[in-house]
Structure formats: structure tokens, C-alpha cells
N, C-alpha and C positions, 0 to 999 in steps of 0.2 A: 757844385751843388746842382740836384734838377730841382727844375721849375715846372708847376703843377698847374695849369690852366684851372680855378674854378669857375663854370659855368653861370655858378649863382652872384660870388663873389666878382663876377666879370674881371679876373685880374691872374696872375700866375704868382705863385706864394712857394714856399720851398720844400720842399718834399717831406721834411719833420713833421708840417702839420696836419698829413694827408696819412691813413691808414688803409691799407688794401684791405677788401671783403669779399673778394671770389668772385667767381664767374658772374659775368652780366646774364640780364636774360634769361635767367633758371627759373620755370614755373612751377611752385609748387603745390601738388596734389591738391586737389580738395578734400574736404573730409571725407565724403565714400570712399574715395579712392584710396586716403591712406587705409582705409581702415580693410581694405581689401589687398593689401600688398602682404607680400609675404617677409619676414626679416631680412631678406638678403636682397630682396628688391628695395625694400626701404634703407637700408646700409647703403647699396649700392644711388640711391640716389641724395642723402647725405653726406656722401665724402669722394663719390668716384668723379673728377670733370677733369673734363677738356685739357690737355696742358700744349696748346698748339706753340712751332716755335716761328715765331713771326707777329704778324698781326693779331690781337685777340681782345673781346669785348671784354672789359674788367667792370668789378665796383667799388667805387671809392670815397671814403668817409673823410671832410676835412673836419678835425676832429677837433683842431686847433685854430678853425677859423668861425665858420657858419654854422658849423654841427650840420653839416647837411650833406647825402648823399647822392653820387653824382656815378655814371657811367664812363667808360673813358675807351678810346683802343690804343692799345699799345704795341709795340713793338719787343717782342721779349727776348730777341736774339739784341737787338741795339738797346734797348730800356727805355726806347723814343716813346715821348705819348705824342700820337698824330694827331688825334683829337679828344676832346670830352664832349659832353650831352648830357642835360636834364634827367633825371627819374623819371621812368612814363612814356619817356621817346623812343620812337622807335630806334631798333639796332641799323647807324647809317649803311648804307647800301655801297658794292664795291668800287661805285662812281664816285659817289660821295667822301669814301676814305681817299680815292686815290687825289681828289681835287684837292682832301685838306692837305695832301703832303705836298702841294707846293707853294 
């Protein structure tokens, strides 16, 4: 079974009560801007992201715990999570991921 670091919940809980929500880090438009996109630019930024294979900033809902949304990076060739982080934090830098993996 994997174990889910929750950030808030300070503890690692089992992966059942955690649900994935997509890419970390995606800013969305403000209203001029949506309302200045064309359909295929607006398509294109609700469904097209990133699918790196390796390290990659996720979001993640413990759905079953806290109710509360957390960021995490993972590893999606191993399905390792190296670390998680708060809502609001910045995305850790490549010093930062490499210190958590050991």
C-alpha cells in the first residue's frame, strides 16, 4: 500500500484517502483574459498539461482525511512521492527536491 505524507495532517495515511487534482501551479486567467481567449486557447488551457515522466509538481485532495488540499512532487516513472507542501507554497526548487530524497 503507498503512504501519503499529509502536510496539514502532519502524518502519512494510505493512499485511499487521497484523490489526485492535476497539475500543481496552473494559473488561471483572470477574467479579461478569459474573456479575451479564443475556444481553442481556452480548451487548450483547461485540459492540455504537462505529463512529465519523472519528477512532477501534483495536487492533491485528502478527501478522506482533512478535506484539504496539498501539493506534492512525485515521481511518476517509480510512483515515489519525494515530497508534499502546503497550498500557497512555493513550487520547491531543484535543491530542495533533491535534499528531500534523501
Amino acid at each position: 500500500m503507498l503512504l501519503i505524507h499529509c502536510p496539514y495532517c502532519k502524518e502519512k495515511r494510505p493512499e485511499i484517502e487521497f484523490a489526485y487534482a492535476g497539475e500543481a501551479h496552473i494559473v488561471r486567467p483572470d477574467a479579461i483574459a478569459q474573456s479575451e481567449m479564443t475556444d481553442e486557447e481556452w480548451s487548450k488551457f483547461m485540459f492540455i498539461r504537462n505529463n512529465f515522466r519523472g519528477e512532477h509538481a501534483e495536487r492533491w485532495w485528502h478527501n478522506a482525511g482533512c478535506n484539504m488540499f496539498f501539493n506534492a512532487i512525485r515521481n511518476t516513472k517509480t510512483d515515489k512521492f519525494v515530497m508534499t507542501y502546503k497550498m500557497g507554497e512555493n513550487r520547491p526548487t531543484k535543491t530542495q527536491i533533491e535534499a528531500a530524497k534523501k
